[in-house]
Z-matrix of the N, CA and C atoms (Angstrom, degrees):
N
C 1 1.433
C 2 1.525 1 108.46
N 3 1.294 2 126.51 1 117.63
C 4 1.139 3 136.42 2 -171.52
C 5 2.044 4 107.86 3 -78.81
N 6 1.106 5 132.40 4 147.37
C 7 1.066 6 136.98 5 -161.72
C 8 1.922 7 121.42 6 -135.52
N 9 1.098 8 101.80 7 102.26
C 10 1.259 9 101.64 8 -161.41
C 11 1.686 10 134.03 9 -89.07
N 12 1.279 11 159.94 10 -162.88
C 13 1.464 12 168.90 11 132.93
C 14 1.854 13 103.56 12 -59.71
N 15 1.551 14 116.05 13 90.47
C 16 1.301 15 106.32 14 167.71
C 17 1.558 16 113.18 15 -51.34
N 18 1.230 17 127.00 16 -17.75
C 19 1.668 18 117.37 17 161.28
C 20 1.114 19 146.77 18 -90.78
N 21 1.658 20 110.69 19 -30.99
C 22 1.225 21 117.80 20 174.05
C 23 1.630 22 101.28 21 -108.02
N 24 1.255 23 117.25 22 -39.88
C 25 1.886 24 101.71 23 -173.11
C 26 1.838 25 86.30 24 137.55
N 27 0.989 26 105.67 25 -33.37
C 28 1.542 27 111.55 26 -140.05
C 29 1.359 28 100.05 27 -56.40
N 30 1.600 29 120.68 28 136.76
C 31 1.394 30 124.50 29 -154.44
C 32 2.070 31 82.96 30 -90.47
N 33 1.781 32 105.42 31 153.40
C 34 1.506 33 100.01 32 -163.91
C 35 1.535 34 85.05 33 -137.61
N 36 1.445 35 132.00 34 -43.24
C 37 1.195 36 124.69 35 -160.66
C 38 1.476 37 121.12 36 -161.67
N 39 1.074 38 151.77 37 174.21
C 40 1.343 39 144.48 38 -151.91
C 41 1.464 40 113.28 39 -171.08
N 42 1.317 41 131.19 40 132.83
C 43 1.042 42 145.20 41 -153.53
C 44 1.170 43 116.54 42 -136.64
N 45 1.536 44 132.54 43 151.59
C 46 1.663 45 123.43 44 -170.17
C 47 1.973 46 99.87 45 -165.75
N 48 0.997 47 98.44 46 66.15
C 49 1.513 48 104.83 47 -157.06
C 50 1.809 49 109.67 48 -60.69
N 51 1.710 50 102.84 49 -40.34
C 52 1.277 51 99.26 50 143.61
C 53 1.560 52 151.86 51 -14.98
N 54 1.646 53 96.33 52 -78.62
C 55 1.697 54 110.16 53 164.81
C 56 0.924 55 126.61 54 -76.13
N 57 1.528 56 122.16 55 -46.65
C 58 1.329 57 138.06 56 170.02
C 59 1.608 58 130.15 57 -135.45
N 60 1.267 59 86.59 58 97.65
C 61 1.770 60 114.17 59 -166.30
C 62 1.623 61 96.81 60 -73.13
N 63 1.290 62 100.09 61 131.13
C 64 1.456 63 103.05 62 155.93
C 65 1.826 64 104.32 63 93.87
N 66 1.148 65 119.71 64 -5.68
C 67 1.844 66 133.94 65 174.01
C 68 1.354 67 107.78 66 -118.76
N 69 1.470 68 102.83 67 153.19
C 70 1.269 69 125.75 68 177.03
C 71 1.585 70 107.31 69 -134.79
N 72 1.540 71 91.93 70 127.16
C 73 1.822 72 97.55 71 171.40
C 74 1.277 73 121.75 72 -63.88
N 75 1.019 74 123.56 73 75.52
C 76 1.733 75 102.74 74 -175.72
C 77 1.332 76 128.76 75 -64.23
N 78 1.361 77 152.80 76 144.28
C 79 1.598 78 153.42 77 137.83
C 80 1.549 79 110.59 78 -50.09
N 81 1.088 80 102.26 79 88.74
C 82 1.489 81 110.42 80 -172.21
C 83 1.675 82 105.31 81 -39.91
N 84 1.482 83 110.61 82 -46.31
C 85 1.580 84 104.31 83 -164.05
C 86 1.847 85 104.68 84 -84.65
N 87 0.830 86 104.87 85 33.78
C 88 1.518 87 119.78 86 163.52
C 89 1.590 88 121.79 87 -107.72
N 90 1.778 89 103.29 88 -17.51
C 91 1.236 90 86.40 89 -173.21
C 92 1.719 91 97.25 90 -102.33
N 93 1.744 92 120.46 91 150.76
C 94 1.476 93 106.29 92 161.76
C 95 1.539 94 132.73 93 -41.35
N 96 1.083 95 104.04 94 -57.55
C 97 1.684 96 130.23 95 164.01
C 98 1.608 97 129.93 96 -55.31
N 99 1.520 98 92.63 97 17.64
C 100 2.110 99 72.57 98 -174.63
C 101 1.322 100 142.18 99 -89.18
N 102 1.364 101 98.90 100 28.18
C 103 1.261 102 110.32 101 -162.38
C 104 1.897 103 88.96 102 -102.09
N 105 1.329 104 108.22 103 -9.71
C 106 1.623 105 96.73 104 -163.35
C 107 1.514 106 89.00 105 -108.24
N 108 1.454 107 136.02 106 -13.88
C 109 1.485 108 120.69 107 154.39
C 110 1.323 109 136.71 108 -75.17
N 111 1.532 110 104.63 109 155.92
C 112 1.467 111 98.03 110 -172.00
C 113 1.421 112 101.74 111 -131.52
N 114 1.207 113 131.73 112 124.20
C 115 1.381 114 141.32 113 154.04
C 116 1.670 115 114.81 114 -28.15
N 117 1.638 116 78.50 115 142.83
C 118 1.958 117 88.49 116 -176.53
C 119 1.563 118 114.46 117 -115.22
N 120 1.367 119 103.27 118 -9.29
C 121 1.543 120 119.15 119 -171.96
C 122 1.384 121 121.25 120 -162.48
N 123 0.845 122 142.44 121 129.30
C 124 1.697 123 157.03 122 -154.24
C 125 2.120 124 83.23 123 -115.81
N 126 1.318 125 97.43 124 139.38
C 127 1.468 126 104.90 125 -172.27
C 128 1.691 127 91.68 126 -158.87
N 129 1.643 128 91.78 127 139.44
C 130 1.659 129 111.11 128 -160.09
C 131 1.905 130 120.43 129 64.29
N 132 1.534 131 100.14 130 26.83
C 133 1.760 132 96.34 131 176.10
C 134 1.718 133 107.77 132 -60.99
N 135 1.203 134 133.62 133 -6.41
C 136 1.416 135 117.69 134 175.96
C 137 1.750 136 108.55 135 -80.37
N 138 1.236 137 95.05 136 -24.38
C 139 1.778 138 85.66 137 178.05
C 140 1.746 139 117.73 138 -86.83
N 141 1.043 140 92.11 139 -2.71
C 142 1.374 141 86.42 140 -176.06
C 143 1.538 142 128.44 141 -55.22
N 144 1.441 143 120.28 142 164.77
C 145 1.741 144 113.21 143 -178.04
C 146 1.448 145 102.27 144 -77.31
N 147 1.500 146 121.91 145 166.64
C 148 1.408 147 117.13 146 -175.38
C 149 1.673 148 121.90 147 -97.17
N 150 1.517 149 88.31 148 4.13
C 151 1.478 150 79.70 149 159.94
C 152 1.287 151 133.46 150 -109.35
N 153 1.754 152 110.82 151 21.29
C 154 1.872 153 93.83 152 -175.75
C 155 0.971 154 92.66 153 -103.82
N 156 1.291 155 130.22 154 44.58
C 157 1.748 156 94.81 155 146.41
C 158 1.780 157 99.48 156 -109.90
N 159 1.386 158 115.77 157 11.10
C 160 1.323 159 106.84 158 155.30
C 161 1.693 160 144.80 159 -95.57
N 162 1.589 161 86.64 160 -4.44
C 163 1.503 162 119.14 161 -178.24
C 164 1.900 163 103.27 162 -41.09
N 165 0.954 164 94.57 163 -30.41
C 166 2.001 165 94.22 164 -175.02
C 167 1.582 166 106.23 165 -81.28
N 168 1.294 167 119.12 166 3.36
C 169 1.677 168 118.83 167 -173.23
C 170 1.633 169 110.87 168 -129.19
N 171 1.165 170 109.75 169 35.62
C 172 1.411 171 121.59 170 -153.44
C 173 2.088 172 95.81 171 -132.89
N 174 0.715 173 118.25 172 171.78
C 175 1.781 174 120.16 173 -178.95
C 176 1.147 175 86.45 174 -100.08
N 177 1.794 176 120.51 175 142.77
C 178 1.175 177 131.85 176 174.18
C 179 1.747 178 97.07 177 -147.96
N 180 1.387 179 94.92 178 155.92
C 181 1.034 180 115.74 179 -157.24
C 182 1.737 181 105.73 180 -108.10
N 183 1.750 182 119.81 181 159.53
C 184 1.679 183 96.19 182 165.19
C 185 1.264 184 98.72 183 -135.17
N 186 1.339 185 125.43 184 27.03
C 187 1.908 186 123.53 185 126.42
C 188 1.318 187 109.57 186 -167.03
N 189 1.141 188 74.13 187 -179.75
C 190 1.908 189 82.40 188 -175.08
C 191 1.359 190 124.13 189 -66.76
N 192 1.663 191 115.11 190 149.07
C 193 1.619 192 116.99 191 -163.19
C 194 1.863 193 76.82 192 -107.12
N 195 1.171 194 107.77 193 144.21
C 196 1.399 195 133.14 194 172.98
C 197 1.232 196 112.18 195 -139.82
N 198 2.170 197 97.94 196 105.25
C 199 1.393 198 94.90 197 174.63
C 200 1.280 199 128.64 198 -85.41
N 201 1.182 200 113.61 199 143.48
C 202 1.654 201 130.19 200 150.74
C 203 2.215 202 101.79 201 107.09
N 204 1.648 203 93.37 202 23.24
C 205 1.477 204 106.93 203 -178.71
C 206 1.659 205 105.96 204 -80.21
């Protein structure tokens, strides 16, 4: 059951009391704080694309290059 912003709409969290009793999906960029939570469970890993679990071996950046600034 998806869980929404009584003001804006904005979808915040998700629920499945069924499969997984007792968790909530959160949208990380919904919460102020998300940099100080940490996930307890990864849910839907069979669909995933096949490359993130290589995403950590790849060049990353810590902002954006903007050309001709």
């Amino acid at each position: 059951m998806k869980h929404f912003c009584a003001v804006c709409g904005t979808p915040i969290f998700n629920t499945n009391p069924e499969f997984y009793p007792g968790f909530a999906m959160l949208y990380l960029g919904t919460a102020a704080l998300n940099a100080e939570l940490m996930p307890r469970a990864n849910v839907f890993c069979e669909y995933k694309l096949p490359w993130v679990d290589a995403i950590d071996s790849i060049k990353s950046f810590s902002q954006a290059i903007v050309c001709g600034a």
